[in-house]
C-alpha positions as CSV (number, residue, x, y, z in Angstrom):
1,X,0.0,0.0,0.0
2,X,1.7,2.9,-0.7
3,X,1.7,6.1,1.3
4,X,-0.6,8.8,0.5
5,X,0.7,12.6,0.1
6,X,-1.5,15.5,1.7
7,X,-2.1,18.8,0.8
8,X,-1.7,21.2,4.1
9,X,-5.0,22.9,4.9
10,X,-4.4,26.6,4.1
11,X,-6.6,29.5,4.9
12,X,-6.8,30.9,1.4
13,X,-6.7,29.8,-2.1
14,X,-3.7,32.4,-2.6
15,X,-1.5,31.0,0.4
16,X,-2.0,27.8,-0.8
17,X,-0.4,28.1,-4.2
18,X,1.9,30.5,-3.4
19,X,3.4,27.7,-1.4
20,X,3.2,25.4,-4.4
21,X,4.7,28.3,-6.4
22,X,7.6,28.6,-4.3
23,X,8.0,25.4,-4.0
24,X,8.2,24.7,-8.4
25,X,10.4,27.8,-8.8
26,X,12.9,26.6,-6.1
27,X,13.2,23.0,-7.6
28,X,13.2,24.3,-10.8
29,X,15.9,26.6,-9.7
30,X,14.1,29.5,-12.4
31,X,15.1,33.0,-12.5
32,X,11.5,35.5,-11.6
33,X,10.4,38.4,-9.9
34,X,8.6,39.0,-7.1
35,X,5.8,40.5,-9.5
36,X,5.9,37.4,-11.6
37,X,5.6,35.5,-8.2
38,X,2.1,37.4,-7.2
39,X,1.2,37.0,-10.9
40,X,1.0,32.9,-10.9
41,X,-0.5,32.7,-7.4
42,X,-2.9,34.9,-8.8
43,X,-3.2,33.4,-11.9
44,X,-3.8,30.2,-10.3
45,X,-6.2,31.4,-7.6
46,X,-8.1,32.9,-10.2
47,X,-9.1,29.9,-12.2
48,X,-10.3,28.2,-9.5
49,X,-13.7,29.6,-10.9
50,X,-14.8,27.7,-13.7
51,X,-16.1,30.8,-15.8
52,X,-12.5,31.7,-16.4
53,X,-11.6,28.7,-18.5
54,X,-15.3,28.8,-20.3
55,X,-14.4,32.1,-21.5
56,X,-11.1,31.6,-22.1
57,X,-11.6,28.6,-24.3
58,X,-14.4,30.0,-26.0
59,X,-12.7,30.8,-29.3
60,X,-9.9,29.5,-30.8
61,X,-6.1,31.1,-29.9
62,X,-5.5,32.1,-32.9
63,X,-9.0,33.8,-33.4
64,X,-8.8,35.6,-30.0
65,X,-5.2,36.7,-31.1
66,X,-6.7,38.4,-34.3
67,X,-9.5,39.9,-32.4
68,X,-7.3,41.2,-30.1
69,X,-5.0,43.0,-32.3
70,X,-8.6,44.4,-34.3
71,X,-10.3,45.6,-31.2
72,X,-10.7,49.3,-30.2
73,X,-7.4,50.6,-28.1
74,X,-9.4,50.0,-24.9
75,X,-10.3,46.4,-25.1
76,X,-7.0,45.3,-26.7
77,X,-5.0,45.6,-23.3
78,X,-7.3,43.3,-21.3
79,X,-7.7,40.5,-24.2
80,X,-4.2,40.1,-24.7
81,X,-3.8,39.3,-20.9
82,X,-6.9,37.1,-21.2
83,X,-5.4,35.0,-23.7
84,X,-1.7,35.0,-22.2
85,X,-3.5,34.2,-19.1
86,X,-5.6,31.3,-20.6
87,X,-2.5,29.7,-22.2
88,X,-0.9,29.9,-19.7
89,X,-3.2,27.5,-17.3
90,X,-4.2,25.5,-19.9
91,X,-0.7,24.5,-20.6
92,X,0.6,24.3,-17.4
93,X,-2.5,22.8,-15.4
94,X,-3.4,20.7,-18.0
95,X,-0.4,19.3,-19.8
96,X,-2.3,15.9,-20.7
97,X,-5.5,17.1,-22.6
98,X,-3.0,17.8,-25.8
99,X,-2.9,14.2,-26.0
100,X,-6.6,14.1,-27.7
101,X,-6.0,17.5,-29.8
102,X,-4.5,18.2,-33.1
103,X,-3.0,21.3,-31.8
104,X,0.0,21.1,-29.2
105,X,1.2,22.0,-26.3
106,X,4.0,24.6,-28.6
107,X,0.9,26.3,-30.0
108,X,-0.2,27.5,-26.5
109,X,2.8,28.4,-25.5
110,X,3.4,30.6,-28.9
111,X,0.0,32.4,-28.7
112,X,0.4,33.0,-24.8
113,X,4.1,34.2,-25.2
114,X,3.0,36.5,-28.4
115,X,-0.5,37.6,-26.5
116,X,1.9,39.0,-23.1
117,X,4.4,40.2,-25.2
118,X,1.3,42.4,-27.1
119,X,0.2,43.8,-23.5
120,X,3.5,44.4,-22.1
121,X,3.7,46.8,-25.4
122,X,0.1,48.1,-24.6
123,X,0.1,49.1,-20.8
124,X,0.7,52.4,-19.3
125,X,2.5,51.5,-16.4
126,X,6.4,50.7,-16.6
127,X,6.1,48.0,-13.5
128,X,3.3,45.8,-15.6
129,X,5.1,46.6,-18.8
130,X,7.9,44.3,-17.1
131,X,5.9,42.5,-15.7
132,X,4.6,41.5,-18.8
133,X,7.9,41.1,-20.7
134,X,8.9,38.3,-18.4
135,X,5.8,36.4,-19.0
136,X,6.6,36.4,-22.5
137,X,10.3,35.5,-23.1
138,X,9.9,33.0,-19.7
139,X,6.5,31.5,-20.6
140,X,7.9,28.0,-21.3
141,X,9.7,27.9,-18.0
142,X,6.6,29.5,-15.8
143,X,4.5,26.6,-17.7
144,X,6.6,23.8,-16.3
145,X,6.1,26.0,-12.6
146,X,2.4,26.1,-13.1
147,X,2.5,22.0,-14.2
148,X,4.4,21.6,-11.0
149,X,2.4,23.1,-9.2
150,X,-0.6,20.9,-11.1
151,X,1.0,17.8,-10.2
152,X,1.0,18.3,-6.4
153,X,-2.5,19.5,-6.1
154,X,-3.3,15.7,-7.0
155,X,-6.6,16.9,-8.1
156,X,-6.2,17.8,-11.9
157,X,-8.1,14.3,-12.6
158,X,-10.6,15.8,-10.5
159,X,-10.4,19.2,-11.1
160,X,-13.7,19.9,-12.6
161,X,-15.6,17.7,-10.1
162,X,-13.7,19.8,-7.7
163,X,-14.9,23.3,-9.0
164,X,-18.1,22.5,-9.2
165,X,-18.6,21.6,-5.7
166,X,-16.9,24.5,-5.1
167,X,-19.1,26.8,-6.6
168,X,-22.2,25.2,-5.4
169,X,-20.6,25.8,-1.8
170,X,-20.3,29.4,-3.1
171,X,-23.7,30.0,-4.0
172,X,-25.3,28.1,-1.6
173,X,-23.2,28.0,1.7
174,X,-23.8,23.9,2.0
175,X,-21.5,22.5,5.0
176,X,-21.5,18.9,3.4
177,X,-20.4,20.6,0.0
178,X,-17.9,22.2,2.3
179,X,-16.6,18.9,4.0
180,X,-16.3,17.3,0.7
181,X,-14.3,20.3,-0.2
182,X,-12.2,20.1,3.3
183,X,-11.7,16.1,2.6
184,X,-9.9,17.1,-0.3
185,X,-7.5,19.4,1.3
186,X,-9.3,22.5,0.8
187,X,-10.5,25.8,3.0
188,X,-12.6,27.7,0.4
189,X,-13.0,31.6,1.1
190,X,-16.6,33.5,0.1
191,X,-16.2,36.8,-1.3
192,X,-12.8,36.4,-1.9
193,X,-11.0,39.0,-4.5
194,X,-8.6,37.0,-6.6
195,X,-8.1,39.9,-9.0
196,X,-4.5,41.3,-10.1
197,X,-4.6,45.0,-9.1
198,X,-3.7,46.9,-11.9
């Protein structure tokens, strides 16, 4: 029989993967910022609601990418960090779905790398003009942090069952939907802002 891991019960989404964060980048011995830190534990906290992937995988890449570079100045910003963003996780979290798709695991990294690259050129601010520049010409290394990261959640086989009950606990508040959720290693937060301040 052999021995089980556990994941330590953690009082937030975002203090639990910025242990698992810090954890990849050490073993990985990669090069990032503190910025680009905050950015993944973000990232990841973030798509713990499953709306995030539905609207990140509601086009194809390479259509988003056009649509992106078409829309008004406004709109262009945010949809480039959407689909750098989307890339990203998919990649990273979910390394084994490219085994039933034509497309690879290169093409996500391409689009995402292209997509920050495109918002580190578009935003006002020098810090997430950096910021974004490291996403882009590190993408393939913050992937294999992200699929670290995947790998010791132990729940990517599960990981849709696992948002759903989670957001049936948030809209409804159910303690067994939150004991199921605790079994699994997990202290959900209500109202919590998982948004990169920008």
């Amino acid at each position: 029989m052999g021995k089980e891991k556990s994941i330590d019960l953690l009082t937030t989404p975002a203090e639990f993967f910025r242990q698992l964060v810090e954890k990849a980048v050490a073993s990985q011995n990669v090069c990032i910022t503190e910025a680009a830190r905050h950015y993944l534990v973000q990232l990841l906290s973030q798509f713990l609601h499953t709306t995030q992937l539905q609207a990140g995988g509601s086009s194809p890449l390479a259509l988003t990418l056009r649509l992106a570079t078409l829309s008004a100045p406004e709109e262009k910003l945010q949809t480039f960090k959407q689909l750098g963003d989307y890339s990203l996780y998919i990649s990273g979290f979910f390394p084994e779905s490219f085994k039933r798709k034509v497309i690879d695991i290169d093409y996500y990294i391409n689009m995402g790398s292209v997509a920050y690259m495109n918002a580190a050129g578009l935003h006002p601010k020098d810090t997430f003009q950096k910021l974004f520049h490291e996403l882009s010409k590190k993408f393939p290394k913050f992937v294999e942090v992200i699929s670290e990261v995947s790998h010791h959640t132990q729940i990517s086989s599960e990981y849709n069952d696992m948002l759903r009950l989670y957001e049936q606990w948030l809209k409804t508040g159910n303690q067994y939907l939150l004991k199921l959720l605790s079994e699994h290693g997990l202290i959900p937060i209500q109202n919590l802002n998982t948004d990169f301040e920008q």
